[in-house]
Structures are given as structure tokens and as C-alpha cells.
matplotlib code that plots the C-alpha trace (Angstrom):
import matplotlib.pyplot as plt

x = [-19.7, -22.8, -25.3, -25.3, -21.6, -22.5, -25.0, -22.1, -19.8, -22.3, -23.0, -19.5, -19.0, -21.9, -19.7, -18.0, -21.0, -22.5, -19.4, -20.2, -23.7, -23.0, -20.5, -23.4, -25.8, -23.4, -22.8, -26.0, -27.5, -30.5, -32.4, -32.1, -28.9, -26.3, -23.5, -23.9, -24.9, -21.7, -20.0, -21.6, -20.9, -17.3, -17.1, -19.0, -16.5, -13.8, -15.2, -16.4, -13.0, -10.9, -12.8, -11.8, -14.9, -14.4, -16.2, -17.7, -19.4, -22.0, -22.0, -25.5, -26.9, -29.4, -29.0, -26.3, -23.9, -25.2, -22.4, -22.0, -19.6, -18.5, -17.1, -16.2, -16.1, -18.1, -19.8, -23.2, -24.2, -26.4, -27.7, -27.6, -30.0, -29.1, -30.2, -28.1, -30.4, -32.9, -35.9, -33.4, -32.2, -28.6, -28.8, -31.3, -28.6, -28.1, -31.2, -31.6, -28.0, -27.0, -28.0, -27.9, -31.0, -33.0, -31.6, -32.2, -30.4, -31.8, -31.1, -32.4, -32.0, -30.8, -33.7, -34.6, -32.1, -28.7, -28.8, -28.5, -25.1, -23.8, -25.5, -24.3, -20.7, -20.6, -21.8, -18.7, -16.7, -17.7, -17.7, -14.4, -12.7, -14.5, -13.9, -17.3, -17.3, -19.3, -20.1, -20.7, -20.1, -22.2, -23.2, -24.1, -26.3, -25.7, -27.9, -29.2, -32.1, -35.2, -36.8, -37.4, -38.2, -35.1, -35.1, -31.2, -30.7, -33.2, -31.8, -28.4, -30.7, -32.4, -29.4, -27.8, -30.6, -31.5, -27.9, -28.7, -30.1, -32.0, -31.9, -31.9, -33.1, -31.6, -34.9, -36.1, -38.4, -41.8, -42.7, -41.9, -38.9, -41.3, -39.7, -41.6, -42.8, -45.3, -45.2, -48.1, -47.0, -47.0, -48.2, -48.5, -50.2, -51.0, -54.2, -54.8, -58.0, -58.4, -61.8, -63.0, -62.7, -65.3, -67.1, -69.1, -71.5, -72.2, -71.3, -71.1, -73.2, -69.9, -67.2, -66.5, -65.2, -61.7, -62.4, -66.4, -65.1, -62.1, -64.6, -66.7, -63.3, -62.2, -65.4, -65.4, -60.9, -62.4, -64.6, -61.9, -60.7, -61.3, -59.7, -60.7, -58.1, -56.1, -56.2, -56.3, -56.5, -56.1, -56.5, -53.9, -53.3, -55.5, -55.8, -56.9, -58.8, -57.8, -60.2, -63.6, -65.4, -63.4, -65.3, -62.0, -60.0, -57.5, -57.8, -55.2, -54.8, -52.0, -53.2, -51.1, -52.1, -51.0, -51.9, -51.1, -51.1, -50.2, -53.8, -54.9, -52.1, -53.4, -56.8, -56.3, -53.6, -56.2, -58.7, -56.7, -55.0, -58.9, -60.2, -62.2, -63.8, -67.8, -68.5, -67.1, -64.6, -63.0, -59.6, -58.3, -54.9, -53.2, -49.3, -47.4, -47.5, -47.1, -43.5, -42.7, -44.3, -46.1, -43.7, -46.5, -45.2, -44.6, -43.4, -39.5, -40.3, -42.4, -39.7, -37.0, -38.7, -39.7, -35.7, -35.0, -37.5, -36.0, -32.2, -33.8, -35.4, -32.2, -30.5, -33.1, -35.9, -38.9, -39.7, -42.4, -43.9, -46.1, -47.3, -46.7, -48.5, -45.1, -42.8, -38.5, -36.5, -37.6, -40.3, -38.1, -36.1, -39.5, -41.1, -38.8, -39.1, -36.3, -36.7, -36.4, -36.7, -37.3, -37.2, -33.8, -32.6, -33.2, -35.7, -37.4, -39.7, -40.2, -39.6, -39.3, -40.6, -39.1, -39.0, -37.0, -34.8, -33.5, -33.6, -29.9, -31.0, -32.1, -29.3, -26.7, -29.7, -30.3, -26.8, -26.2, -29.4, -27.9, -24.5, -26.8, -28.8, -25.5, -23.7, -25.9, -29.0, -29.3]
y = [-51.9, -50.2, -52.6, -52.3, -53.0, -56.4, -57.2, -56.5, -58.4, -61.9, -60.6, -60.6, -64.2, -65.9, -67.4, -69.4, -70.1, -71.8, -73.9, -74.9, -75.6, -77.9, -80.2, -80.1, -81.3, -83.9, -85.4, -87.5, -87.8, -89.7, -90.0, -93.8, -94.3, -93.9, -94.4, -91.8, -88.9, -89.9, -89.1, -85.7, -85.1, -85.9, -83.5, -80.5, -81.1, -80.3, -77.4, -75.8, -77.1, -75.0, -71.9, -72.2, -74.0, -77.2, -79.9, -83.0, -86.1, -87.9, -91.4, -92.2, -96.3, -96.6, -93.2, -91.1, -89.2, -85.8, -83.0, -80.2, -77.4, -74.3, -71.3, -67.9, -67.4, -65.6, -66.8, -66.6, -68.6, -68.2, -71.8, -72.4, -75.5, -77.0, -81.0, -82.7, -85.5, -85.4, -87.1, -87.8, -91.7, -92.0, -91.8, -89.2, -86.8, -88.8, -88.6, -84.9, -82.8, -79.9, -76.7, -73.1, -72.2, -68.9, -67.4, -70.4, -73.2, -76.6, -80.1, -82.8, -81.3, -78.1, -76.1, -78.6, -77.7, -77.8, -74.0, -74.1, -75.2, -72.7, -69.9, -70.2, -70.9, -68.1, -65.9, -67.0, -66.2, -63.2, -62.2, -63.5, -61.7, -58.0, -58.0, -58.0, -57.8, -60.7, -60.8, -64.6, -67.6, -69.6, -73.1, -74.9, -78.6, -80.5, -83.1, -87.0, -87.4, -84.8, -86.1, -88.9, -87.4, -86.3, -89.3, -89.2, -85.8, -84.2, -84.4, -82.7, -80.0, -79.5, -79.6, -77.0, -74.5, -74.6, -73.1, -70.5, -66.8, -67.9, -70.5, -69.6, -72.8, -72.1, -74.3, -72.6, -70.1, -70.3, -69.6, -65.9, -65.7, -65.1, -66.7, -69.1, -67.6, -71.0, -74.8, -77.0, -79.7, -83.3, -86.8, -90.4, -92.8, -97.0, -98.3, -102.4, -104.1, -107.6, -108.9, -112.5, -114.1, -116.6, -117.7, -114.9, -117.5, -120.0, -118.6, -114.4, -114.5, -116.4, -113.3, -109.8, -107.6, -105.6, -103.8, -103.1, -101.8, -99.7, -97.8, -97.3, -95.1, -93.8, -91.7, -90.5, -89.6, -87.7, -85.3, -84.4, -82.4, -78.7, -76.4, -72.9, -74.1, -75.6, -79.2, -81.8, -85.9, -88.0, -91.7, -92.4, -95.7, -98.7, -102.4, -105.6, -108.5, -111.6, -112.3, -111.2, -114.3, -114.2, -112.0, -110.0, -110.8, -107.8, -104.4, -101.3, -97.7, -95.1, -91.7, -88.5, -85.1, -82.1, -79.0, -75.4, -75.4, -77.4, -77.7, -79.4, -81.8, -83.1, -83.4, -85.1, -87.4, -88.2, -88.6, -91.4, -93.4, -93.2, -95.6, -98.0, -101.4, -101.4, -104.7, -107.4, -110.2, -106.9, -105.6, -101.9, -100.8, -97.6, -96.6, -93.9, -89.9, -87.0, -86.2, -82.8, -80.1, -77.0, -74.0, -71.4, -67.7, -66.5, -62.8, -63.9, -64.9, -61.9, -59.4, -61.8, -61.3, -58.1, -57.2, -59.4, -57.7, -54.1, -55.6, -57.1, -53.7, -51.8, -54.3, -53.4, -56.1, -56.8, -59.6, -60.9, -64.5, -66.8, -70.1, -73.5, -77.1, -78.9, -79.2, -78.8, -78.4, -75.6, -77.5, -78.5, -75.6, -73.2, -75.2, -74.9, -71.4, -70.3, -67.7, -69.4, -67.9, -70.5, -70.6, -68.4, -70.4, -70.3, -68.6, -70.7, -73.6, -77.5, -79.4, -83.1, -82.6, -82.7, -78.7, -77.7, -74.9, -71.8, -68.1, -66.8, -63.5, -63.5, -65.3, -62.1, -60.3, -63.9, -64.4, -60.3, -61.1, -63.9, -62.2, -59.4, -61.5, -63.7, -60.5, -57.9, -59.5, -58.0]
z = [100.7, 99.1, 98.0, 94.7, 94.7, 96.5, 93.7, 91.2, 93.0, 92.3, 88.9, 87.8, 89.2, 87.3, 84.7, 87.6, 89.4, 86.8, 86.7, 90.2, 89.6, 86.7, 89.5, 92.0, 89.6, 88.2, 91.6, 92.2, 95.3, 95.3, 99.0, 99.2, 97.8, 100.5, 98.9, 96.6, 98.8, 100.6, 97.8, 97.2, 100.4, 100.5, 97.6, 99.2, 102.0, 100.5, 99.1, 102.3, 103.9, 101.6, 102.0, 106.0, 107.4, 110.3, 109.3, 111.9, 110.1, 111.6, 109.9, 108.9, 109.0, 106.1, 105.0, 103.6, 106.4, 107.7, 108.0, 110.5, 109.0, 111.1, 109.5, 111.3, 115.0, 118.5, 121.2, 118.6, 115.9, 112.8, 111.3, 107.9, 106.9, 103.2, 102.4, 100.0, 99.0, 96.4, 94.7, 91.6, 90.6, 89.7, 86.1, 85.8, 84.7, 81.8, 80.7, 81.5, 81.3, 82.9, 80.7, 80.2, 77.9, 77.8, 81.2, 83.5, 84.8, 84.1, 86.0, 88.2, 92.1, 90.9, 91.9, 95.1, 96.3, 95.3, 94.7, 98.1, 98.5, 95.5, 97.6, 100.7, 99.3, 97.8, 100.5, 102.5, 99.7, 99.5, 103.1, 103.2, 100.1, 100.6, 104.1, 105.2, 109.1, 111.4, 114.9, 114.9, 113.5, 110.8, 111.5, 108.2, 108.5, 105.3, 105.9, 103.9, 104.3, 104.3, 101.5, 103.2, 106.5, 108.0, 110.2, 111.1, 111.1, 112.8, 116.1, 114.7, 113.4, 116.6, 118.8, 116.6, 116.3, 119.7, 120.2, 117.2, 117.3, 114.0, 111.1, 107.3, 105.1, 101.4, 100.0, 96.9, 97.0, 96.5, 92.3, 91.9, 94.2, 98.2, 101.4, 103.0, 106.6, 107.5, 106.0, 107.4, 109.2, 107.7, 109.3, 107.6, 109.4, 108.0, 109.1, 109.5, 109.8, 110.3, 109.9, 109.3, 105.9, 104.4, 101.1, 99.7, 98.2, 100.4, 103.8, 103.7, 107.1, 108.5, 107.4, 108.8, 106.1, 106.8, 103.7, 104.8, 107.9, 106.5, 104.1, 107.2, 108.8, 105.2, 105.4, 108.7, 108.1, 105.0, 106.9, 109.3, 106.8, 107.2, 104.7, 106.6, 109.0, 106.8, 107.3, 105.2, 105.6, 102.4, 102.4, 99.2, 99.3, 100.2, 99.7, 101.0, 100.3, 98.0, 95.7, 95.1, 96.4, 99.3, 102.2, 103.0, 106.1, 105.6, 104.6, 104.9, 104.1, 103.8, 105.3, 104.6, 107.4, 106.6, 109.5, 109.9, 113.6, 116.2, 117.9, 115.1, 114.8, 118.2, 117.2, 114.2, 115.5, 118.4, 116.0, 114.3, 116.9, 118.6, 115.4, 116.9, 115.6, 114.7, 114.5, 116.2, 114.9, 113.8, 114.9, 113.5, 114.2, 113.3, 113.4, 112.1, 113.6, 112.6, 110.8, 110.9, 113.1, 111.3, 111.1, 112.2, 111.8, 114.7, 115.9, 115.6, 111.9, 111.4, 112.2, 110.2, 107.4, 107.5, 108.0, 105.0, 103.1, 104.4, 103.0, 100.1, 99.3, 99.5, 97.3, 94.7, 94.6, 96.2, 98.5, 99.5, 102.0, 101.7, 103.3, 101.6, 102.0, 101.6, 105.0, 105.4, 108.0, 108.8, 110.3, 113.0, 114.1, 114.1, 116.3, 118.6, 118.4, 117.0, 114.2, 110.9, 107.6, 104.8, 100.6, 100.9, 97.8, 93.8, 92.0, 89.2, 89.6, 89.0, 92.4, 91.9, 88.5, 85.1, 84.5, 87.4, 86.9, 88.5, 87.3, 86.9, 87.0, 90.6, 91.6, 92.4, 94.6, 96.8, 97.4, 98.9, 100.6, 102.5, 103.3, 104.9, 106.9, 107.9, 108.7, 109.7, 111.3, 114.7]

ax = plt.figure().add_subplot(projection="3d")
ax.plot(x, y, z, "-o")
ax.set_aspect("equal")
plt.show()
């Protein structure tokens, strides 16, 4: 099929793919509500179930259930990464409704990332109906949970891609419609200091302060920062004490690491868990780690992308990469070193904020983009 004729094909279904949008945006699926990403996911099942894909559920504890979905067949498999949570509350689509206004597509999770979903249905629609040959099979990871770290899914994911020849993650693009080629890496570590409380009138000499002694690291976590490299520490929450007479026998901080490689994951890490008192009567302990590995762009990306951009070309637009701050799961499967390509879903802008929307016009180029890459990625 000539290219343009695949963008036509997309084009002609927007009517109905809005219609599908509007269900995915109506079915709520807030990260911490389990219950309701179960039942988004029960729906997205029987979607994908009647368009020919297997489906395996892995029942999730305190999050929602994470679904494996296999459609097509060979002995190789491409991984298609889509999360089905979001930042939304149930409700939120009450407040906000599903609308088409001035060529975009407005709704809580639409953009981050239910898009996703529409996409890669789609796609197997299409490659289904026109014929479209494949040499492998597509393994699709609807998981609960990476909002909130991918706690529960992230082995799936690993096991999965670690049996792929690459992964696409239909996350939105980056603003402007570039794939995402790198995502720093992301930590959060808690810090508690226990120092020695007293009177600050009548006995100060007697107390240690926690919150003396937590400024004293605040500082030096600060200046690990080094934005040539990319890294960044921020302390972004803190507390402690009980009142302000009180020399303050507790003190504790929320730190948040985001790195572009992995050498400077281990320094920083070893920087924090290497926190040590400077007084005595002082105790400092840190917890946490580091979340999600950096995806660094590696020669497998590299040549991913520069295919995509070759299809994406001869589809009649112009892509482009960039690096983003902000991890996926993407995270995951590149640093295993599998080739992952990442921000293959909508165009538009306003994750986890109150203007997200997608682009419709971008939409039929995305979707040919994907069936190329599932179908003809060598």
C-alpha cells in the first residue's frame, strides 16, 4: 500500500476514532484507585480480544491488574508499552468533559496517555483489514501503575522486552510531535534525623537539633547538582520539630534525583546513603533508591529512530528527538538494552495538567508510523 494511501486510510476513520477516544476518556482510571483501572481494563480487553489478540491478566495487590495481550504470530516479537493509569480522580471527567473544539481533542488522560491505546488499536486494525504483511508478532503491556512507579509491573515489562527485538512506548510526544530518544532517570530518597530535644530557654546547651543537622546535609545534597551533566537533587519536602521552643528532636526530608546516565546515578545514590552524622547525640538515616534507570540513547535507539524518521518522512512529515527530564517505561526496557523508541503517541500538550489535549490532525500520520515500524522494522 503506498503511504499516502495509509495516511488516507486513518484519515477517513477519524469520525470513529474520536468515538473511541471519548469511551477511553470516560472510563476513569485513576493510579490509586484499583478498582477502577480494573474496570478500564476489563473494557480495553474486550476490545483487543475481539480484534484477535490473547490476553493473560496478572492480578495486581494494591494496584490495579497489569495485562499482557498477544496479537499476530513468529518466533519474534515487537513490544508495545501503553499504561492505563493516570494522574486523573474519578470525577474529574465531570468536571472537565470529553470535547472536540478547534481541531483537538480535550480530556483528563487523554493526552497522558490514553491516545495510546486508540493508536495502537488501530494499527492492528489496520494491518489486519489492508492485509499488511508481519513477520512477527506484537506483544502489547497494558500496565496499572507507572504513575506511581511501575512497582507491579515492572518485572512483566522486563521479562517481556528482554524477549523483544525492540519496544515502542505510545507516551505522548514531546510538545511539537519529537520521539523521545533519552529520559533521565528518577530516584526519591526520605531522610530522618534524630537529634536530642530540650528547652530552647532554659536548657539549649542540653539539645542536639535534627533540624540544625538536616540543613547542614540540605546544603551539601544541593551542590551535588550539576546541570552540564544533567543532574539534579531537590530537597522538596521537609519537616520536623514540634514547637519553636522545643530544640527539635526530629527532622526529615523528601529528596527527588533525576540523572542522564547511569555513572551518575551511582554517585549520587552513594553520595546519599554515605550521609553521615556531625555531631554527636545525632542519628541520620536515609531510605528510598533510585526508581527508574536513565534511558541513555544508545546506537540501537539511534538507528530506530533514524528508521522512524526515514518512514515518517515518506509518510509526509518530519520527525524529529529529543531528551526529556520526566521517566516511563521506557526507562526499564532501554536499560536493558533493548532498543526502545518512546513519545510514539498523541501530538498536543498538557500532561497532568488541566489543558491536555491531542492534535487530530497528526493523528492519521502517528498511527501509519506505528504500523511501519510494527511491520517493517528490520
Amino acid at each position: 500500500m503506498a503511504d499516502n494511501a495509509l495516511v488516507r486510510h486513518f484519515e477517513n476513520r477519524i469520525p470513529e476514532m474520536l468515538e473511541f477516544a471519548k469511551e477511553l476518556v470516560e472510563h476513569e482510571s485513576p493510579s490509586t484507585d484499583p478498582q477502577a483501572v480494573n474496570r478500564f481494563s476489563a473494557f480495553l480487553r474486550g476490545v483487543f480480544e475481539a480484534e484477535g489478540a490473547t490476553c493473560e491478566v496478572f492480578p495486581g495487590t494494591d494496584r490495579g491488574d497489569n495485562l499482557k495481550l498477544t496479537w499476530g504470530q513468529g518466533d519474534k516479537q515487537v513490544l508495545v508499552l501503553c499504561h492505563m493509569d493516570t494522574v486523573w480522580p474519578v470525577g474529574e471527567v465531570a468536571r472537565r468533559p470529553f470535547r472536540v473544539e478547534d481541531g483537538k481533542v480535550w480530556g483528563p488522560g487523554i493526552y497522558d496517555m490514553k491516545a495510546g491505546f486508540l493508536y495502537t488499536l488501530e494499527a492492528i486494525r489496520a494491518i489486519k483489514q489492508l492485509g499488511i504483511k508481519m513477520n512477527r508478532k506484537l506483544v502489547m503491556v497494558f500496565n496499572s501503575d507507572e504513575e506511581i512507579g511501575s512497582t507491579s509491573s515492572r518485572a512483566l515489562i522486563e521479562e517481556e522486552a528482554k524477549k523483544s527485538e525492540f519496544v515502542l512506548v505510545l507516551e505522548p510526544s514531546v510538545r511539537g510531535g519529537g520521539l523521545k530518544t533519552s529520559r533521565k532517570g528518577q530516584g526519591t530518597f526520605s531522610i530522618q534525623v534524630t537529634g536530642v530535644s530540650a528547652h530552647s530557654g532554659s536548657d539549649p546547651e542540653r539539645g542536639v537539633s535534627a533540624i540544625g543537622e538536616l540543613a547542614h546535609h540540605i546544603l551539601a545534597l544541593h551542590a551535588l547538582t550539576d546541570f552540564q551533566t544533567g543532574t539534579t537533587v531537590n530537597v522538596g519536602v521537609v519537616s520536623g520539630g514540634s514547637r519553636s521552643n522545643v530544640v527539635a528532636a526530629r527532622a526529615s526530608a523528601e529528596v527527588d534525583v533525576r540523572v542522564a546516565n547511569a555513572s551518575e546515578a551511582a554517585r549520587v545514590e552513594s553520595a546519599l546513603f554515605g550521609l553521615k552524622p556531625t555531631r554527636s547525640g545525632i542519628s541520620v538515616n536515609v531510605t528510598g533508591g533510585m526508581v527508574r534507570p536513565p534511558m541513555e540513547r544508545s546506537e540501537g535507539i539511534a538507528r530506530l529512530f533514524q528508521q522512524a524518521k526515514a518512514f515518517a518522512a515518506e509518510l509526509g512529515f518530519e520527525l524529529t528527538e529529543s531528551a526529556t527530564g520526566a521517566g516511563s517505561d521506557g526507562n526499564f526496557t532501554a536499560a536493558l538494552g533493548v532498543p526502545t523508541l518512546d513519545g510514539l503517541g498523541a501530538v498536543g500538550d498538557g500532561s497532568h495538567a488541566i489543558h491536555e489535549h491531542m492534535v487530530i490532525d497528526a493523528i492519521p500520520g502517528r498511527i501509519a508510523l506505528l504500523v511501519r515500524l510494527i511491520t517493517e522494522m528490520g
